[in-house]
C-alpha positions in Angstrom: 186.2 7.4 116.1 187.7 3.9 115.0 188.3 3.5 111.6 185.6 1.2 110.2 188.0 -0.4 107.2 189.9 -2.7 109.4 186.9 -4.6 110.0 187.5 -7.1 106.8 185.5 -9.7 105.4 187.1 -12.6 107.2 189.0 -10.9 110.0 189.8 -7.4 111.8 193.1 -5.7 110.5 194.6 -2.6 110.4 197.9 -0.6 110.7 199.2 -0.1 114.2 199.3 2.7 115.9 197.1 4.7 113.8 193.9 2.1 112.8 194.4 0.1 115.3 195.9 0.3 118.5 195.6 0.4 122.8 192.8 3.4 122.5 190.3 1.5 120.3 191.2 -1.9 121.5 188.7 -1.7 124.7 185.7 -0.8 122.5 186.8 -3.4 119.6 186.9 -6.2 122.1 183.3 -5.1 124.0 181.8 -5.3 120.4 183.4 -8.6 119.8 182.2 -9.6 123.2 179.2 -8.3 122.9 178.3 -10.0 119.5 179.0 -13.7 120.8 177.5 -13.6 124.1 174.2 -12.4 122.5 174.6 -15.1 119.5 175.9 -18.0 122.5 173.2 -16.4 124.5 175.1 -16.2 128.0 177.5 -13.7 129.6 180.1 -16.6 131.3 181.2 -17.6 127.7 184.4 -19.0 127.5 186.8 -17.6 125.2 190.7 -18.6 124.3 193.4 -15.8 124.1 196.6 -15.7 122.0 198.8 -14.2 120.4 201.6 -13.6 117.8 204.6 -11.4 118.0 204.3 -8.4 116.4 205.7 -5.4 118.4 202.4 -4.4 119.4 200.9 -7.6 120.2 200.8 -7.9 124.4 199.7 -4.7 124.9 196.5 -5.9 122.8 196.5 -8.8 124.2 196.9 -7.2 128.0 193.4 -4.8 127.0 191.4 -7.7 125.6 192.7 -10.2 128.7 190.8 -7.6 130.9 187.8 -6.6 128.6 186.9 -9.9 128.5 187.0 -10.7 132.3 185.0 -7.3 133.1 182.2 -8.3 130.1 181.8 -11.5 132.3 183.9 -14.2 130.3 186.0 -17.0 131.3 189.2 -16.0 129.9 191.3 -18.8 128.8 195.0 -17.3 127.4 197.6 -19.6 125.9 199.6 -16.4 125.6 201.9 -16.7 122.5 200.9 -19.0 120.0 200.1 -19.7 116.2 196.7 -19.4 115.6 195.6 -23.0 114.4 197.2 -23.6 118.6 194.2 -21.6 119.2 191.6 -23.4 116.4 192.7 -26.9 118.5 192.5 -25.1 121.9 189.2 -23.9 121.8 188.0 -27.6 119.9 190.2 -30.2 122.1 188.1 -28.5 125.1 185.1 -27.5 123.8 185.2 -23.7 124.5 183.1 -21.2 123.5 185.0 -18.9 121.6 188.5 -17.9 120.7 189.9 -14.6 119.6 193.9 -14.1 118.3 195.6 -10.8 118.2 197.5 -11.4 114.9 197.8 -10.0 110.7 199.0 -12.6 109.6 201.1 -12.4 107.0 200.5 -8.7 107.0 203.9 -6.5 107.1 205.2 -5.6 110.2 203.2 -2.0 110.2 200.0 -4.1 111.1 197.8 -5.9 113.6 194.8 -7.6 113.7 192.1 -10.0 115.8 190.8 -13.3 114.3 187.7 -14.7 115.9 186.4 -18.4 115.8 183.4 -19.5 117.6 182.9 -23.5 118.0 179.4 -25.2 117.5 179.6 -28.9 118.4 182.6 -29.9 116.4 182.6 -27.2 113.5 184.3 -24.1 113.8 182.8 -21.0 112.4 185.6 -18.1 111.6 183.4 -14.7 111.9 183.7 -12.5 108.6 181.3 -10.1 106.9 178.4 -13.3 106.6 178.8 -14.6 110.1 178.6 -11.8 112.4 181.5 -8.9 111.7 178.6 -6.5 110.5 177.3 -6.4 113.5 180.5 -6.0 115.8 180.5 -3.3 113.6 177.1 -1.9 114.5 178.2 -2.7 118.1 181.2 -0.6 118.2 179.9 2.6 115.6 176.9 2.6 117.7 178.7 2.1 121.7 176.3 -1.0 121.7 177.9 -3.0 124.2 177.3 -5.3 127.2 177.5 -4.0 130.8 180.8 -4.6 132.6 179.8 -7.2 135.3 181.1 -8.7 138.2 182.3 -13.1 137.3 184.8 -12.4 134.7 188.1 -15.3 135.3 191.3 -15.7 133.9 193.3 -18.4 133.5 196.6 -19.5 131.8 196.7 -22.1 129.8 200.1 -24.4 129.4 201.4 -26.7 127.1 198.6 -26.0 124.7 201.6 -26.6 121.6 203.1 -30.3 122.8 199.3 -31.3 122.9 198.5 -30.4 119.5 201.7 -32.1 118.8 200.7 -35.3 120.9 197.3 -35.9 118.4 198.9 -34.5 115.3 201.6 -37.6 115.3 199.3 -40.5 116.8 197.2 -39.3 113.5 199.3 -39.0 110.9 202.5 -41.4 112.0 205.4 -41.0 109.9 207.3 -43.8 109.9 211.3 -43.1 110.0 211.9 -39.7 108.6 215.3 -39.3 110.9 217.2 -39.2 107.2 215.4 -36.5 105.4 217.5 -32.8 105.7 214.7 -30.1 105.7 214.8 -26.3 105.1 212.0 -24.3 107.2 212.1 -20.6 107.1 209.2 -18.8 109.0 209.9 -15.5 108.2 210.8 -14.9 112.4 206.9 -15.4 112.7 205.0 -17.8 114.9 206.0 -21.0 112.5 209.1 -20.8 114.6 207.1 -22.7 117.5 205.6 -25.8 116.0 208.3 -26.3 113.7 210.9 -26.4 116.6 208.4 -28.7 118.7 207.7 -31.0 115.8 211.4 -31.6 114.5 212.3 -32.0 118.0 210.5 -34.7 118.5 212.1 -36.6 115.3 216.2 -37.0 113.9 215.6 -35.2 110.9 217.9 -32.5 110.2 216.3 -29.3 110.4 218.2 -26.3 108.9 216.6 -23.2 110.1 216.5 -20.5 108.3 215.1 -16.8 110.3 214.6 -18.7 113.6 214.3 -16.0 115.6 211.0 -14.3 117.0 211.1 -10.7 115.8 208.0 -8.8 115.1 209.9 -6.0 113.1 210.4 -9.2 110.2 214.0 -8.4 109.4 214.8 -10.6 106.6 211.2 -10.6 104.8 207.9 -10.3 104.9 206.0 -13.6 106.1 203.8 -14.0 102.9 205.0 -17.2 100.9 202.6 -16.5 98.2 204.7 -13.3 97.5 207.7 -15.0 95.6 210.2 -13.1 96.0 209.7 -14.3 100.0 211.5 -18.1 99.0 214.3 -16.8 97.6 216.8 -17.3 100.3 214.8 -20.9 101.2 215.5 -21.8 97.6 218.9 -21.2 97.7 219.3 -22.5 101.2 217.9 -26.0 100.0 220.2 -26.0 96.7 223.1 -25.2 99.2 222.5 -27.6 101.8 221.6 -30.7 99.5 218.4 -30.3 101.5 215.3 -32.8 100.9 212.7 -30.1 101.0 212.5 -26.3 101.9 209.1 -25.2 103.4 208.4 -21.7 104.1 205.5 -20.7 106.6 203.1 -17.4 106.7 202.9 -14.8 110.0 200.9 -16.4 112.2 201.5 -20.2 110.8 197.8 -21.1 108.9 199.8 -21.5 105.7 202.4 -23.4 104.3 204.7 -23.5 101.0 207.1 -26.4 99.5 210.6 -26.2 97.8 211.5 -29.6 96.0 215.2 -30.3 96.2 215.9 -28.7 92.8 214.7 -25.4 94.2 211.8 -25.3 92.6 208.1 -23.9 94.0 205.5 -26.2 94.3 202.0 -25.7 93.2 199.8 -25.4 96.5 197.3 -28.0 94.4 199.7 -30.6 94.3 200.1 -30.3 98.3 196.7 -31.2 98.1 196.4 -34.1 95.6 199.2 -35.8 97.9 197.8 -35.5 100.9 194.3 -36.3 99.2 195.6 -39.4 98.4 197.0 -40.4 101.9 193.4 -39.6 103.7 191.9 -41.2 101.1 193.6 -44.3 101.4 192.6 -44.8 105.0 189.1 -42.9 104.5 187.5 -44.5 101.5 185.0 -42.3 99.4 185.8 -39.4 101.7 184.9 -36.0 100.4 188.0 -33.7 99.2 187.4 -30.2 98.6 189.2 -28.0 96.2 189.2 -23.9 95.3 188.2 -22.9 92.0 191.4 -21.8 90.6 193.1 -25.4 90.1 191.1 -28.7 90.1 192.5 -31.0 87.7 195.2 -32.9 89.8 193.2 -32.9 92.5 190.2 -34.6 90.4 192.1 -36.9 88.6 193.8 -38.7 91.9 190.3 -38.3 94.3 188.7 -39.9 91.4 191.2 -42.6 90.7 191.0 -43.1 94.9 187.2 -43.8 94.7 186.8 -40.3 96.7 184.3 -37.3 95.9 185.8 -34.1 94.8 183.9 -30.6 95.7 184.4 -27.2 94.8 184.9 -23.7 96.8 185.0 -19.9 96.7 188.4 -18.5 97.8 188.6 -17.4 101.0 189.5 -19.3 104.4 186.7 -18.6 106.2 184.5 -19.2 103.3 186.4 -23.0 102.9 186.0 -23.9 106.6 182.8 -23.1 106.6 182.0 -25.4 103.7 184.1 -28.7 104.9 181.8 -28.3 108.2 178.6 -27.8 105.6 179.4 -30.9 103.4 181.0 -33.2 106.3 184.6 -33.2 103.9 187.4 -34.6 105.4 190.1 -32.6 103.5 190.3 -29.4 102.2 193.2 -27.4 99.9 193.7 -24.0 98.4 196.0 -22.8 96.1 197.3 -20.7 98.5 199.1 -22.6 100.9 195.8 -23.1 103.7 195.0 -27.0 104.3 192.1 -27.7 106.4 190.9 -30.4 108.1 187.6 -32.0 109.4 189.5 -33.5 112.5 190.3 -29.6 113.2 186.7 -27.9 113.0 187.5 -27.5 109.4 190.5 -25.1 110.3 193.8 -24.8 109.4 196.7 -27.3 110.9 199.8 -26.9 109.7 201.6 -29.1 111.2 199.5 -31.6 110.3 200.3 -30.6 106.7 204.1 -31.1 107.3 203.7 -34.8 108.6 201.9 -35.3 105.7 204.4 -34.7 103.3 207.3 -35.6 105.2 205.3 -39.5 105.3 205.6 -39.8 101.9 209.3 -38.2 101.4 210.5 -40.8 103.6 208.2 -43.6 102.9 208.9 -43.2 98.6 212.6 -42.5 99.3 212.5 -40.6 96.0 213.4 -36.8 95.9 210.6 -34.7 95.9 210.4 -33.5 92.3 210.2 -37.2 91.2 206.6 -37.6 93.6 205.3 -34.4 92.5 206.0 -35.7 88.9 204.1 -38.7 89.4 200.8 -37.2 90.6 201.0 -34.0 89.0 198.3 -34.7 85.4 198.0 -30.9 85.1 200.5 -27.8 84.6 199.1 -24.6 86.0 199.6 -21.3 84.9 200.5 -19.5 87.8 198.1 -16.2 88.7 197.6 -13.4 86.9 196.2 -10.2 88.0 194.7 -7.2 85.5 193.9 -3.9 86.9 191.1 -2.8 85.2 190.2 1.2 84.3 186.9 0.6 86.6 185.5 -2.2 88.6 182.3 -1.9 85.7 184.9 -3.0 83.4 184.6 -6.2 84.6 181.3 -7.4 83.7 182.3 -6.6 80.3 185.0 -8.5 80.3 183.4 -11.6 81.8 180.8 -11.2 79.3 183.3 -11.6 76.7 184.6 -14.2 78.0 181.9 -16.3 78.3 180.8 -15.3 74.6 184.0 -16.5 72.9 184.3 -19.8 75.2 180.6 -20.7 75.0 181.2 -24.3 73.9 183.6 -24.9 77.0 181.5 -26.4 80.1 180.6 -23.2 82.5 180.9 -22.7 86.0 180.0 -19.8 88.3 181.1 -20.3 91.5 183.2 -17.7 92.1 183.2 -15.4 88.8 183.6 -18.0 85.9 186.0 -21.2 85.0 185.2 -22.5 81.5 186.3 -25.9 81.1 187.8 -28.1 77.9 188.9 -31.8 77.8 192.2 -30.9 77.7 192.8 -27.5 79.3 190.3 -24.9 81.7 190.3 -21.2 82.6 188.9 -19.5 86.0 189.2 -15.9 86.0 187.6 -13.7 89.1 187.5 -10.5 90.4 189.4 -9.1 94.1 187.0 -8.0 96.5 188.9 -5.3 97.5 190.4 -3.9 94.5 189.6 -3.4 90.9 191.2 -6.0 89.6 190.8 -9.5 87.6 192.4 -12.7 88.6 193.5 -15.1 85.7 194.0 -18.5 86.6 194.8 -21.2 83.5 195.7 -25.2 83.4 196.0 -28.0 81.2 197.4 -31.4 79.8 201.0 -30.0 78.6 202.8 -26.4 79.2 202.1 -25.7 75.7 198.6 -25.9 75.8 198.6 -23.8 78.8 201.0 -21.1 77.5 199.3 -20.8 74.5 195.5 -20.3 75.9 197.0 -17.9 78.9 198.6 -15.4 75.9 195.2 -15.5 74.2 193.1 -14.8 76.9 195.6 -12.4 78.4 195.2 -10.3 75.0 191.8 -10.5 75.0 191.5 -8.2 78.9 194.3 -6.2 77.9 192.1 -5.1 74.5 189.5 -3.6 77.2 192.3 -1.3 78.6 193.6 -3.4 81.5 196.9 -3.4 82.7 199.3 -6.1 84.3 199.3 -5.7 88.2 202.3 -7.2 89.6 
């Protein structure tokens, strides 16, 4: 019997050996098979194969290479890879499908499969509302397609100086051989574009966990997780560096250091690159996650561009650049995506961004962000609540006492004032409340985060760290 709670709401993931591992990979893949041939509607569908480098890895990989060629696919593997190597494989050549044996940013205990299916130019990552309920009916219910004869393989090369080739002929940087940079990947798959990227420039890189090594000696690969940039931090501070950038498991996600050490706000990633596209795109449509909006409003506004809003969630945000034709996409935790991508994730894409306007404003760092930065954010907060019904409640209240601010229920509720806004929404996995505040000045904000804070802690919530 396979465990049915590794099938998640954007992506399969569980904890290897005992969720997920050789035994259960045969009938995962058949229902995964089985799912897109029925919604491509042919057997021969062609699907890309990677890869990261978790201990366990190619021996999943090896079982869902030969699945797929005895289901009847045309196997296309590019063997070790980042996955958005495998978002621009399966677009730059129009495949059917791709699949990537990968958690992410997921400690070392765990594995997982991402699957993407392409239609036209949009990529559609499958999750509970695009098909994973019924790979799940597949596989609970040994619904699968018959092993038939037709099944090919091949290996795919150079699939990483490719995505390099476009990247830079559509972002040029200009000279950035001065800047010193900081990377840490965590020993994880960023260790593979970074190295092809900066070796195709001067710039100094100073690599910190270069290494591939699935067991994550150093840390966990999760840049949203603080405590992570530490060492990058102190590494840039050390080194007189430029810029630190850190980079998740499987290299869909990226996080900036500013010269001074300092973290900066995922939003203000966006607002920066916002305002490159939008300089060569006029009245393009940027999109933004609920949490954060104001920087990115003010300079899409100022630009003459259209600003939209999304749910968290990556496959959620893909899905809705491909919906709404935006060019541009950013959310507060460290995923970029792009129109010229499917609406997937490109991080290196991300890094010529930024390093463009380092060099090009010859300014440290802090001194940019300072210039487009019009709102100071609150960092997150999360409250564990006695019982997910306590959150209603709480909402309720919330939306009682801040009835005059301007309401918006995208994903739980943000209430907005002219000079300060508040999003606060519930985990889908866990009883607990997300608090999200920002405004004109760090007073402002400090002050409307303790009130609201008191106000979730008078229903018996606690702070989840």
């Amino acid at each position: 019997m396979i465990d049915t709670s590794i099938f998640k709401a954007y992506d399969i993931r569980g904890i290897y050996p005992t969720q997920i591992n050789e035994e259960c990979m045969e009938d995962i893949i058949r229902g995964i098979y089985t799912f897109l041939s029925k919604s491509i509607k042919r057997r021969d569908i062609s699907i890309v194969i990677g890869h990261d480098m978790r201990l366990s890895s190619p021996s999943l990989h090896k079982i869902a290479v030969e699945v797929l060629q005895k289901s009847g696919a045309q196997v296309i593997d590019i063997g070790l890879a980042a996955t958005p190597s495998v978002y621009f494989t399966i677009k730059k050549y129009s495949y059917d499908a791709a699949i990537q044996i990968s958690a992410s940013h997921n400690p070392k205990e765990y594995n997982g499969i991402k699957i993407v299916r392409r239609d036209g130019d949009a990529l559609t990552k499958i999750g509970k509302q695009t098909g994973m309920d019924e790979i799940v009916k597949n596989v609970t219910s040994n619904s699968f397609a018959e092993f038939v004869d037709g099944g090919s393989y091949k290996k795919l090369e150079n699939i990483l100086e490719l995505e390099l080739d476009e990247a830079i002929t559509a972002i040029p940087t200009g000279n950035i051989d001065k800047l010193n940079v900081v990377v840490d990947p965590a020993n994880a798959m960023g260790i593979l574009p970074v190295k092809e990227l900066f070796g195709r420039f001067n710039a100094n890189l100073i690599e910190i966990n270069f290494e591939l090594d699935g067991t994550f000696p150093v840390h966990q690969a999760d840049p949203l997780q603080h405590s992570t940039l530490v060492g990058l931090q102190k590494t840039v501070l050390d080194q007189k560096a430029d810029l630190g950038i850190a980079i998740d498991g499987d290299a869909d996600r990226a996080m900036f250091i500013d010269e001074k050490g300092e973290i900066i706000p995922a939003t203000l990633i966006t607002t920066l690159i916002a305002s490159e596209i939008l300089k060569e795109n006029p009245g393009a449509r940027i999109l933004v996650d609920i949490r954060y909006i104001r920087n990115v409003e003010e300079m899409v506004t100022k630009l003459g561009g259209v600003v939209g809003y999304t749910n968290i969630g990556h496959a959620l945000i893909t899905k809705q650049v491909n919906d709404e034709g935006a060019i541009f996409a950013g959310e507060s935790s460290g995923h970029y995506y792009f129109q010229s991508m499917g609406g997937c994730e490109s991080t290196v894409r991300v890094i010529l961004y930024v390093l463009r306007v380092l060099a090009r404003e010859n300014k440290p760092m802090s001194e940019i962000m300072k210039l487009i930065q019009k709102s100071i954010e609150s960092g997150e907060y999360n409250f564990k609540l006695k019982s997910a019904s306590d959150k209603e409640t709480i909402v309720n209240k919330l939306k009682e006492l801040y009835k005059d601010g301007e309401l918006n229920e995208l994903d739980g509720i943000a209430i907005s004032y002219p000079s300060w806004r508040f999003s606060v929404r519930s985990s889908n996995t866990e009883p607990l409340l997300r608090l999200n505040v920002e405004g004109d000045t760090k007073e402002i904000v400090d002050e409307q985060t303790h009130k609201i804070r008191e106000i979730i802690l008078g229903f018996g919530a606690v702070v989840h760290v």
